[in-house]
C-alpha positions as CSV (number, residue, x, y, z in Angstrom):
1,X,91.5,-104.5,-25.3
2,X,91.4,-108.3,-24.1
3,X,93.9,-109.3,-21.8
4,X,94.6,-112.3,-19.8
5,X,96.2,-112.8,-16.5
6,X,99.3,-114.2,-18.7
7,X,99.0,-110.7,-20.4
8,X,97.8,-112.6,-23.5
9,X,95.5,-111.1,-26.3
10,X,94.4,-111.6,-29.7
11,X,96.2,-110.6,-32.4
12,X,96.6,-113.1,-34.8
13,X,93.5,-114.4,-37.0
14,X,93.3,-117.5,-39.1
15,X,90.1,-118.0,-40.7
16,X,89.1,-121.3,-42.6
17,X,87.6,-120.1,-45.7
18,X,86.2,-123.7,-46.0
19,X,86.6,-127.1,-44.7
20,X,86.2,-128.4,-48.0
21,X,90.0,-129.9,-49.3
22,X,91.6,-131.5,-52.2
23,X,93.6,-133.7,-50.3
24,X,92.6,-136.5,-47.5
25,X,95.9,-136.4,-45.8
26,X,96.5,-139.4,-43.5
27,X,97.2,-137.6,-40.8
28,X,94.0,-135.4,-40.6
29,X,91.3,-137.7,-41.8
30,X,91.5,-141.2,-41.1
31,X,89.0,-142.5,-43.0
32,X,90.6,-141.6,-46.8
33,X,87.3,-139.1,-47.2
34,X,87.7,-135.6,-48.2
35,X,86.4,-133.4,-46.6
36,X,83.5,-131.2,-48.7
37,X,82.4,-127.5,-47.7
38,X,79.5,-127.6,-44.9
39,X,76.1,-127.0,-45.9
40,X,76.0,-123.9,-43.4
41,X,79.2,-122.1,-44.1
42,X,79.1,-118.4,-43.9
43,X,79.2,-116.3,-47.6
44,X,82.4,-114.0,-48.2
45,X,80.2,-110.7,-47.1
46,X,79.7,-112.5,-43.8
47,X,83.0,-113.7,-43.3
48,X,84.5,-110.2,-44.4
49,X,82.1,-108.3,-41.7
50,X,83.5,-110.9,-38.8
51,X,87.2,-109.9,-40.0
52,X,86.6,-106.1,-39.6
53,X,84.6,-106.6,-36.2
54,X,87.5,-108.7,-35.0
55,X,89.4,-106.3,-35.7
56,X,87.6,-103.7,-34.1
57,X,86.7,-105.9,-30.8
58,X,90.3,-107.9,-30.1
59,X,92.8,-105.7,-31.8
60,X,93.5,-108.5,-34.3
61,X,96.7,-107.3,-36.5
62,X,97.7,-110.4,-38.6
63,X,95.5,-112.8,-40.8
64,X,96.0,-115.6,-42.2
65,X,93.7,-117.4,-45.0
66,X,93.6,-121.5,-44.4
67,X,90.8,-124.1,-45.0
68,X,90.7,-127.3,-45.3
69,X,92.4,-125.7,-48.8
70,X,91.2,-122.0,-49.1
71,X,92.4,-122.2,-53.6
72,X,89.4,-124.1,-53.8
73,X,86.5,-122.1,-52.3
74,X,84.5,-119.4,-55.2
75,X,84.7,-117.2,-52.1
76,X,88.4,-116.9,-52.7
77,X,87.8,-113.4,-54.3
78,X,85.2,-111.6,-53.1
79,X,86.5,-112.1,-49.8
80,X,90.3,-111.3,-50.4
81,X,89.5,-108.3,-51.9
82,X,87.1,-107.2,-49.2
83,X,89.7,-107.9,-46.4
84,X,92.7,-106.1,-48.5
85,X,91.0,-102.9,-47.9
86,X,90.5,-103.2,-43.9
87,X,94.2,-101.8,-43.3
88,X,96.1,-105.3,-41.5
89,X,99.7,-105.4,-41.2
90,X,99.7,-108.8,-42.6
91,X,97.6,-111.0,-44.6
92,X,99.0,-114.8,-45.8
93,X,97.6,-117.8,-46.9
94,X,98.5,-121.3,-46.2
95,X,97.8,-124.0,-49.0
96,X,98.6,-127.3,-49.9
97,X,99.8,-125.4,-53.7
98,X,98.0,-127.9,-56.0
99,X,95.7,-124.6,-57.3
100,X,99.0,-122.6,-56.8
101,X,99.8,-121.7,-60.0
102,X,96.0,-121.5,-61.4
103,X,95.5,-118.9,-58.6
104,X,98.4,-117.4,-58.8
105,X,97.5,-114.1,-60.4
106,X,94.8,-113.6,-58.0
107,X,96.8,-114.2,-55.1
108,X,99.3,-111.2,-56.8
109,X,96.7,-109.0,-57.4
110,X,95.4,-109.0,-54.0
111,X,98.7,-108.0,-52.5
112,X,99.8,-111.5,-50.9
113,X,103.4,-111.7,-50.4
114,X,103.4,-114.5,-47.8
115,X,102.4,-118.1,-48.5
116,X,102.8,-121.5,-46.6
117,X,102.8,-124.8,-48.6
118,X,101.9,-128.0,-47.3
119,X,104.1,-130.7,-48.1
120,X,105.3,-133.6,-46.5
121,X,107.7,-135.4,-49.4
122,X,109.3,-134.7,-52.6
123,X,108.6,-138.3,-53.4
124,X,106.0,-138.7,-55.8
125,X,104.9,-142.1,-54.8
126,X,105.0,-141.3,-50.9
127,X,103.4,-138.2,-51.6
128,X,100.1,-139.9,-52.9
129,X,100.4,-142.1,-50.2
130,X,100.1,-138.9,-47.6
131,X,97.8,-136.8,-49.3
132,X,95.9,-139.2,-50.7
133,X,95.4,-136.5,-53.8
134,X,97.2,-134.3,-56.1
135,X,100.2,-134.3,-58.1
136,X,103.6,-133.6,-56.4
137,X,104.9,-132.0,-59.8
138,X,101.9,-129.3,-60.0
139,X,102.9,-128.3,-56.5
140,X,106.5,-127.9,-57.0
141,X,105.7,-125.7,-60.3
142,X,103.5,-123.8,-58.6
143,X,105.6,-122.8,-56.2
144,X,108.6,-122.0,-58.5
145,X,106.2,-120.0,-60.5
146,X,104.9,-117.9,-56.9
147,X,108.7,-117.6,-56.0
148,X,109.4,-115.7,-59.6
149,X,106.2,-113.8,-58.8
150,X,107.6,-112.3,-55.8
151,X,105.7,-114.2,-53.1
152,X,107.9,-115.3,-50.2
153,X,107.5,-118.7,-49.7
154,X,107.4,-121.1,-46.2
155,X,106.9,-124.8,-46.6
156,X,105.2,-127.2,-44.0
157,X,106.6,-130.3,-43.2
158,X,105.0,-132.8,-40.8
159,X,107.4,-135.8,-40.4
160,X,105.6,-138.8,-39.7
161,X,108.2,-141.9,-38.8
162,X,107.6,-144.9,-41.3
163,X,105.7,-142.4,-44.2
164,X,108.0,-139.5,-44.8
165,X,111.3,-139.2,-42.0
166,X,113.5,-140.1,-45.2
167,X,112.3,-136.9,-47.0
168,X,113.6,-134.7,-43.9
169,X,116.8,-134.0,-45.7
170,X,115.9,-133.7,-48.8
171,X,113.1,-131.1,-48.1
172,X,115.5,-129.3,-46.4
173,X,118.2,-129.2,-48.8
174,X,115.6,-128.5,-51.6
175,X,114.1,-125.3,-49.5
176,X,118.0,-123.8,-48.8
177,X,118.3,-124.2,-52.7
178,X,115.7,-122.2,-53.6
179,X,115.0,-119.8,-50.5
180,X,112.3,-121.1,-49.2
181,X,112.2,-121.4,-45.2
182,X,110.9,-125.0,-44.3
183,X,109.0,-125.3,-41.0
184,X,108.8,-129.1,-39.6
185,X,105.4,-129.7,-37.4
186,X,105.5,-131.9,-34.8
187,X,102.5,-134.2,-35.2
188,X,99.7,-133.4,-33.0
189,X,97.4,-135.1,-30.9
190,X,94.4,-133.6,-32.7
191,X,91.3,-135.1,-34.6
192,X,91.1,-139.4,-34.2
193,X,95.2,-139.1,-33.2
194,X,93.3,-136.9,-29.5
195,X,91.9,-140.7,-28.8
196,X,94.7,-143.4,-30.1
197,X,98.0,-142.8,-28.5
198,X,99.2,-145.7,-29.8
199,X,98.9,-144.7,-33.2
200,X,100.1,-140.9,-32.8
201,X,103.4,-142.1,-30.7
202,X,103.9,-144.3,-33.9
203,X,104.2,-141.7,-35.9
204,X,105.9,-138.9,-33.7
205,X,109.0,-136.9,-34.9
206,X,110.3,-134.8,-32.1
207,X,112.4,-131.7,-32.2
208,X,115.5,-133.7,-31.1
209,X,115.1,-136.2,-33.3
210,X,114.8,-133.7,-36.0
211,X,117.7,-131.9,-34.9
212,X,119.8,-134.7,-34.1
213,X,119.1,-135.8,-38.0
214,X,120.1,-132.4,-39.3
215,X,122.6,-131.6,-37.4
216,X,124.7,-134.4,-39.2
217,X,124.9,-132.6,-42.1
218,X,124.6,-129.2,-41.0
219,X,126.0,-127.1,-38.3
220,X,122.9,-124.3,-37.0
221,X,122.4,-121.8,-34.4
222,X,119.1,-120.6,-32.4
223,X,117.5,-117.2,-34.1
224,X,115.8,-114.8,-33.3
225,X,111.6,-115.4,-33.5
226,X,108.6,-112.9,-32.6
227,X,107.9,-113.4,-28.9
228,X,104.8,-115.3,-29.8
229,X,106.0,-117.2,-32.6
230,X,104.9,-120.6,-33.0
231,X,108.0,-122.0,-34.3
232,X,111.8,-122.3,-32.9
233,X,113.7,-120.6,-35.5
234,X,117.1,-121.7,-37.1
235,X,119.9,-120.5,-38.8
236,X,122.3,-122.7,-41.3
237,X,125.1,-119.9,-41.4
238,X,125.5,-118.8,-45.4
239,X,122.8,-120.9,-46.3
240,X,119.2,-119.9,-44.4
241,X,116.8,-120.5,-42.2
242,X,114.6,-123.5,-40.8
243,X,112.0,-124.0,-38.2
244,X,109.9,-126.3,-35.8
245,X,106.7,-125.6,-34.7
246,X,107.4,-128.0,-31.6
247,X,104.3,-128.4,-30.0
248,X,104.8,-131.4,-27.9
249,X,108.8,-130.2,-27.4
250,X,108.6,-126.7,-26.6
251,X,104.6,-125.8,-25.5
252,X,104.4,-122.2,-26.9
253,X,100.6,-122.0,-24.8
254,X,102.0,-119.1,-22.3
255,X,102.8,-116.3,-25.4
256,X,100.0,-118.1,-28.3
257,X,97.6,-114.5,-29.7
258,X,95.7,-117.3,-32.2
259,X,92.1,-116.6,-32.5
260,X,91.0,-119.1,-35.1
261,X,87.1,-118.7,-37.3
262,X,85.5,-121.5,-38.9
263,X,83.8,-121.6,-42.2
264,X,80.5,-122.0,-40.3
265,X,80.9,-119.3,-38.0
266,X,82.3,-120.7,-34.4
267,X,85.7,-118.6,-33.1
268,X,87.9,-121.0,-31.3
269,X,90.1,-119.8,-29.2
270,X,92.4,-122.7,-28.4
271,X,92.9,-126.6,-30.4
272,X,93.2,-128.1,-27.5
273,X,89.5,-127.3,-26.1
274,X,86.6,-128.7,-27.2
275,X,84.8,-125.1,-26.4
276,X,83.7,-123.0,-29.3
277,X,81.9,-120.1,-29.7
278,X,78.9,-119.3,-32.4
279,X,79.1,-115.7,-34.1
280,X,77.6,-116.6,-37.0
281,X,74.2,-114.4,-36.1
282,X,76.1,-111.6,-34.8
283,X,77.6,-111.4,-38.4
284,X,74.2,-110.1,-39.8
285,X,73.2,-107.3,-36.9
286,X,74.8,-103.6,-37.1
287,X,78.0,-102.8,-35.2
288,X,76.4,-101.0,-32.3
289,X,75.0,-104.6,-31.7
290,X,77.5,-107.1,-32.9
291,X,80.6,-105.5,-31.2
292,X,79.8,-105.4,-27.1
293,X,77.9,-109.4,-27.6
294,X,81.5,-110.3,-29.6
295,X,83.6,-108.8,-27.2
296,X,82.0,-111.2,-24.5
297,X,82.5,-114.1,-26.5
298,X,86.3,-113.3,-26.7
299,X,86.6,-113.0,-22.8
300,X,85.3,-116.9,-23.3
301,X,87.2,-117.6,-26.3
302,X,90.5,-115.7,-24.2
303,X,89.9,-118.3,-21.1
304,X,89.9,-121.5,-23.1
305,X,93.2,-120.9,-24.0
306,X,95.6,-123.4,-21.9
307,X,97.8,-122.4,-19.8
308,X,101.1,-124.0,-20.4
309,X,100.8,-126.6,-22.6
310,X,98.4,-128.0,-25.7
311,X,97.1,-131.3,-24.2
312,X,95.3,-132.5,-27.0
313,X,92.0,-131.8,-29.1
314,X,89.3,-133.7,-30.6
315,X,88.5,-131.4,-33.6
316,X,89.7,-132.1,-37.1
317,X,92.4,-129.5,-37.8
318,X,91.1,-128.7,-41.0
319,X,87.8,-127.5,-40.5
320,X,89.4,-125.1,-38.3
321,X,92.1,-124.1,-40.8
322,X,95.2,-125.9,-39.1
C-alpha cells in the first residue's frame, strides 16, 4: 500500500473516458470551442487493464466515470461492462445529462446507481449562455426519467456571480422537491481562470455567501461526511440534504485519496500541479511488468499532492474529468 507522511492513499479513481464534450461551458473553456476526443486516447481494453492494475497497485476502491462528457464516447460500453466485473465498491458517473435519457438503459444495465449532473441554471436562456450547448429541458427529463429508474441522483452547481447566483435558490428548492442532493462548487482557479485573477474573483461564490443566501430561507445543520469527502455536507431538517465542495473555503488537501486518469493515458495525482505521469505504455506489457513500474509512478503521483491547500492549476478540468 501507498502511504504518505499525511497517512494519505489512493482510493478513489476518476477516469476521463474522453476529453471530448457537448458543451463549451464558460467556465472551462474560454474560447466558446468544444473540446473534441484527442487523436491518442487510449481504447476501452486499455483503459479497462489500467483500472484493474490500479486497483491491484494503490488499493483503489471507488471509481468514478467523467470526461469532458463520458455519454458521448463509443467506449462507453465496452468499457463499463469490463470494469463491472473487477469487484469495486462503487462505480458513478458524472455527466452534464444531455445523453441522459438516450443512455439511460445502458447505464441500468451496467449496475450504476450513482450519477452527478452538471448544471448551473434552470433558466433556459442562461443556461445556453453557460454551456454554450444543449437543451435545459432534455436534461431535466432525463434526469426525471434516471430518478424513476432507480438511479440516485446528485446535481452540480457552480455559481458564478453575474451568470447564474439568481438560480441558487431555485436549484435548491427544485433538488429538495424531487430528492436530489445538490452540491454547489466553488469556482476554481483552474485552466485560463489559474492565470487571470481578475476575472475568477469576478466570478467567485464563496461558501459564506452561499450560506448566507440560503440560510434566509432555510434553517440547516452540519452532517455527517466520509473523512475524505470533498464536500461540506448539509442538512435542511424534514426536507434533505445539500453540499459545497468549498475548495477555496474549506481546503480538503490534508484527507483528498483522488487519483485522476486521462483519456490519453497520464495519472494525475493532484489539479493543482502541473506534474503528470505517462502509463499509457505500461497498459500494453503483462502484469509482472506493469505493476512494480506503476507502483513507482504512484509514489510520484502520491507526492504531488499539496499539502494543505489547492493553489491553483493550469490544466483544463475537463480533459482530466473535473
Amino acid at each position: 500500500m501507498i502511504v504518505d507522511r499525511q497517512g494519505r492513499r489512493f482510493r478513489n479513481l476518476r477516469i476521463s473516458l474522453t476529453s471530448a464534450c457537448n458543451y463549451a461551458c464558460t467556465y472551462c473553456v474560454p474560447n466558446g470551442k468544444r473540446l473534441v476526443a484527442a487523436q491518442d486516447e487510449l481504447s476501452a481494453e486499455a483503459m479497462a487493464r489500467g483500472v484493474a492494475y490500479l486497483i491491484e497497485a494503490a488499493g483503489i476502491e471507488r471509481l468514478r466515470i467523467t470526461g469532458g462528457e463520458p455519454l458521448v464516447s463509443p467506449k462507453l460500453e465496452a468499457f463499463m461492462t469490463a470494469v463491472g466485473q473487477m469487484g469495486l465498491a462503487d462505480i458513478s458517473l458524472t455527466t452534464n445529462g444531455q445523453l441522459l435519457a438516450k443512455k439511460l438503459p445502458l447505464l441500468v444495465d451496467a449496475g450504476i446507481r450513482r450519477i452527478n449532473v452538471s448544471l448551473d441554471t434552470l433558466d433556459a436562456s442562461a443556461f445556453r449562455c453557460i454551456a454554450r450547448g444543449g437543451d435545459l429541458a432534455t436534461v431535466l427529463d432525463g434526469m426525471d426519467q434516471a430518478a424513476a429508474a432507480g438511479i440516485k441522483i446528485k446535481v452540480n452547481m457552480v455559481p458564478l456571480r453575474g451568470q447564474n447566483l439568481d438560480q441558487v435558490m431555485p436549484l435548491l428548492d427544485y433538488c429538495l422537491e424531487r430528492g436530489y442532493e445538490l452540491r454547489f462548487i466553488e469556482l476554481m482557479r483552474m485552466g485560463h481562470l489559474a492565470s487571470d485573477s481578475n476575472a475568477f474573483l469576478q466570478q467567485f461564490v464563496s461558501l459564506q455567501q452561499l450560506l448566507s443566501l440560503i440560510g434566509e430561507r432555510y434553517e440547516y445543520l452540519q452532517a455527517d461526511a466520509p473523512v475524505d469527502a470533498t464536500a461540506v455536507r448539509y442538512q435542511i431538517p424534514g426536507l434533505g440534504h445539500f453540499g459545497v465542495i468549498a475548495n477555496e473555503s474549506v481546503p480538503f488537501c490534508r484527507t483528498c485519496s483522488r487519483l485522476r486518469l486521462s483519456s490519453t493515458g497520464w495519472l494525475h495525482g493532484c489539479l493543482s500541479s502541473s506534474n503528470r505521469h505517462y502509463v499509457g505504455d505500461l497498459l500494453d506489457k503483462p502484469r509482472h511488468q506493469a505493476l512494480p513500474a506503476l507502483q513507482r509512478l504512484l509514489v510520484k503521483a502520491l507526492g504531488d499532492k499539496q499539502e494543505v491547500a489547492f493553489s491553483g492549476g493550469v490544466t483544463i478540468m475537463k480533459i482530466i474529468g473535473g
